[in-house]
N, C-alpha and C positions, 0 to 999 in steps of 0.2 A: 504494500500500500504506500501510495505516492501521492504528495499533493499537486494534482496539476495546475494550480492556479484559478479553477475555475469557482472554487469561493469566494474568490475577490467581488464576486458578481450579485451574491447573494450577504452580503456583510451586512450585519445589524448596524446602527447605530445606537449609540452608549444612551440609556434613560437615566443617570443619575444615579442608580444603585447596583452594589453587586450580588443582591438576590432578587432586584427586582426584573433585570433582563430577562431571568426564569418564569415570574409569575406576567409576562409579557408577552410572552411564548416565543423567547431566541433561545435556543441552545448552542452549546458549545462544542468544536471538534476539538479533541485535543491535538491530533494528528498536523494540522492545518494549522492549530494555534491561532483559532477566530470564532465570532458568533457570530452564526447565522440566522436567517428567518427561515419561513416556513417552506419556502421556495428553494433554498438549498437542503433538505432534508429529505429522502427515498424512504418511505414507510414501508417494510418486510414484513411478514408473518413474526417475526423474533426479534422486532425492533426498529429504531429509526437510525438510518447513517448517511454520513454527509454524501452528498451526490460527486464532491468532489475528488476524494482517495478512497471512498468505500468502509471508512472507518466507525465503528457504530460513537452515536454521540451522547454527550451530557444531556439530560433534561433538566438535573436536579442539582443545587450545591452542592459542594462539597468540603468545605468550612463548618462546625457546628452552631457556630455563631448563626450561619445565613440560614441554615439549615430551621433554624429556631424560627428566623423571623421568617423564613419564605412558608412556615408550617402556620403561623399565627397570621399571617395578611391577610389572606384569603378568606379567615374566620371575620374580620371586621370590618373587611369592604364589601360584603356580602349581609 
């Protein structure tokens, strides 16, 4: 798995927080080393992965800090 560049195309831009990109709906490739929207993501039977390298991607934090607050937003903007 390789990145060919082709994430450059689907690149989030930054909302202001680093658990809020996730409750946003951008996830992360680590492979790529970027977040993407929903337009660079290949939904599989066993997962979502960048359309880019093929890499499966983040949906979630992974800090327990964000982890905390991306678990608790949800409940009070709701």
């Amino acid at each position: 798995m390789v990145c060919k560049g082709i994430c450059v195309r689907h690149k989030a831009k930054n909302t202001g927080g680093r658990y809020l990109r996730y409750i946003n709906g951008q996830v992360r490739c680590n492979l790529c080393e970027i977040f993407l929207t929903s337009e660079g993501v290949q939904i599989k039977p066993h997962g979502k992965y960048c359309k880019c390298c093929g890499n499966k991607i983040r949906s979630k934090p992974r800090c327990s800090a964000c982890k905390k607050a991306y678990e608790e937003l949800p409940s009070i903007t709701n």
